[in-house]
C-alpha positions in Angstrom: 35.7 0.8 61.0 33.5 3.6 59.8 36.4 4.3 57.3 36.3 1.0 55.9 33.0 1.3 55.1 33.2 4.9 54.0 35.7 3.7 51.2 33.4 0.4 50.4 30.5 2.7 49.6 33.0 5.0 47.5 34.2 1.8 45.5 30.7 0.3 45.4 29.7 4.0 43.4 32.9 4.4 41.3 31.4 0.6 39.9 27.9 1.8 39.4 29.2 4.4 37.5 28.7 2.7 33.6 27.0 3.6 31.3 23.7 1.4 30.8 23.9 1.5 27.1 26.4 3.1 24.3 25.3 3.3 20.9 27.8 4.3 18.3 27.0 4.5 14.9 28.5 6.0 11.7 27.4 8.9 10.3 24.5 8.8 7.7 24.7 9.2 3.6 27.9 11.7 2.6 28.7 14.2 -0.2 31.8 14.4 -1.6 34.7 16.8 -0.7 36.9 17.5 2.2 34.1 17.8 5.1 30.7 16.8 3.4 27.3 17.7 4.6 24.9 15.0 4.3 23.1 13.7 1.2 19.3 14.1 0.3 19.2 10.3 1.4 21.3 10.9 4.5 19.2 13.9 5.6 16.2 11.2 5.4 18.5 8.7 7.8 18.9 11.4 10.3 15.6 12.6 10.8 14.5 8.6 10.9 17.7 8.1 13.4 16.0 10.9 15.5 12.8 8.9 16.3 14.5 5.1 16.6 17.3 6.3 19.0 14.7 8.4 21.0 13.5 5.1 21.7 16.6 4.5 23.7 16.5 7.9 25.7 19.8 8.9 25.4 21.5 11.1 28.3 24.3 12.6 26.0 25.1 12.5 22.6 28.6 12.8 21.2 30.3 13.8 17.2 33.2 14.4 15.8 33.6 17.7 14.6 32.5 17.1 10.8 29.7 18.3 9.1 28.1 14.7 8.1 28.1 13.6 12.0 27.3 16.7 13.3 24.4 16.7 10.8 23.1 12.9 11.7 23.0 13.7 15.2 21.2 17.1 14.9 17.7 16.1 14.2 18.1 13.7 18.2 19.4 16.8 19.5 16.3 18.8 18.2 13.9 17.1 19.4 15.2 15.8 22.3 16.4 19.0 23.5 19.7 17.8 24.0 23.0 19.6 23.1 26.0 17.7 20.8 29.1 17.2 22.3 32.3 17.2 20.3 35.1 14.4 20.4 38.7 14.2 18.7 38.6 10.9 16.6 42.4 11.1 16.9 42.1 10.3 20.5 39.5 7.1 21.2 41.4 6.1 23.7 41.2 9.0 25.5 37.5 9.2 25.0 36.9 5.4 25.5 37.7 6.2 29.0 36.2 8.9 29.0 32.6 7.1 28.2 32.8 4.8 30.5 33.0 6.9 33.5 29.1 8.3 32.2 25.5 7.3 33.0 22.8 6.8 31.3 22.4 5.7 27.9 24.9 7.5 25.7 24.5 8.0 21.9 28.4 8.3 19.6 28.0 9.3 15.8 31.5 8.4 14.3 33.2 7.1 11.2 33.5 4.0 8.8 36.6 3.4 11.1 36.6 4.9 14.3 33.2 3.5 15.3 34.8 -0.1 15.0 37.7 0.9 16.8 35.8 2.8 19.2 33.7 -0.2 19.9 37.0 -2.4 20.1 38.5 -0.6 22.8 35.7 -0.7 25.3 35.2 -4.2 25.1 38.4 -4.7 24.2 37.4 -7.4 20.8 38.4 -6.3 17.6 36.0 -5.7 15.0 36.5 -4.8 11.2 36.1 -1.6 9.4 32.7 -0.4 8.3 32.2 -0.7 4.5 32.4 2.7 2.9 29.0 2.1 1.5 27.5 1.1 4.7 25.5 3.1 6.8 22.9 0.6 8.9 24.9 -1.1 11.2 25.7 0.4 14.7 26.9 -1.2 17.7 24.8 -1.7 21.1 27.1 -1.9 23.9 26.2 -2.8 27.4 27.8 -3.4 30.7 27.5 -6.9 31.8 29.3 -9.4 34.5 31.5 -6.6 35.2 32.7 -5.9 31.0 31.0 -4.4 27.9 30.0 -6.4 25.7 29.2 -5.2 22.4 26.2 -6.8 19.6 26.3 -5.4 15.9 23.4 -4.6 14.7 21.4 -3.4 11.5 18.8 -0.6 11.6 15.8 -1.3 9.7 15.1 1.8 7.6 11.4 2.7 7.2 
């Protein structure tokens, strides 16, 4: 009997073990060239990214290795003391899984189309490609009745 409940507790903590919220955005205003750094405009986003997704107190903040996410996501780490963990783009999947095994609220800075993706295979909906010119939008995914479910949503620059 006292294994039974032994395992139940075990099982009851492996499904507490979600993240509370995952925001994944794509990176903010590019250059041009084979690995960017960000523009005048996209330096602006970031630092403005820093104080709206402070608001959601994230526990861990993930990039791709590129310069342009790297450099949205630095500002957040700055100031919220917080260090930048890299992820291969080439293997969502993998780091889908990955996520959801976290706590806390978790912050992903990706691309035009791995964000969508990413987005599609935790909740597992498909959503389209962000638009090469669009850098506002950014998906707020929660776990609710025992799935994610994911809202798009636009920033409001200020």
């Amino acid at each position: 009997m006292k294994l039974v409940l032994l395992a139940l507790c075990f099982i009851s903590i492996g499904a507490l073990a979600a993240p509370d919220k995952i925001i994944l955005l794509r990176h903010a205003e590019k250059q041009t060239g084979s690995d960017p750094s960000l523009t005048d405009s996209g330096k602006q986003r970031a630092i403005w990214l820093a104080d709206f997704l402070s608001e959601y107190q994230p526990t861990k903040l993930f990039s791709t290795d590129y310069k342009r996410t790297k450099e949205t996501l630095a500002p957040l780490a700055k100031k919220q003391h917080m260090t930048v963990l890299i992820y291969n783009p080439r293997a969502l999947d993998i780091f889908a899984d990955k996520l959801k095994k976290l706590n806390g609220t978790i912050v992903v800075v990706g691309h035009s189309n791995t964000t969508p993706k990413l987005a599609g295979l935790l909740t597992n909906e498909k959503y389209k490609q962000f638009d090469e010119k669009e850098f506002d939008s950014y998906f707020e995914i929660k776990w609710i009745d025992s799935h994610y479910i994911a809202k798009l949503k636009k920033m409001a620059l200020k």
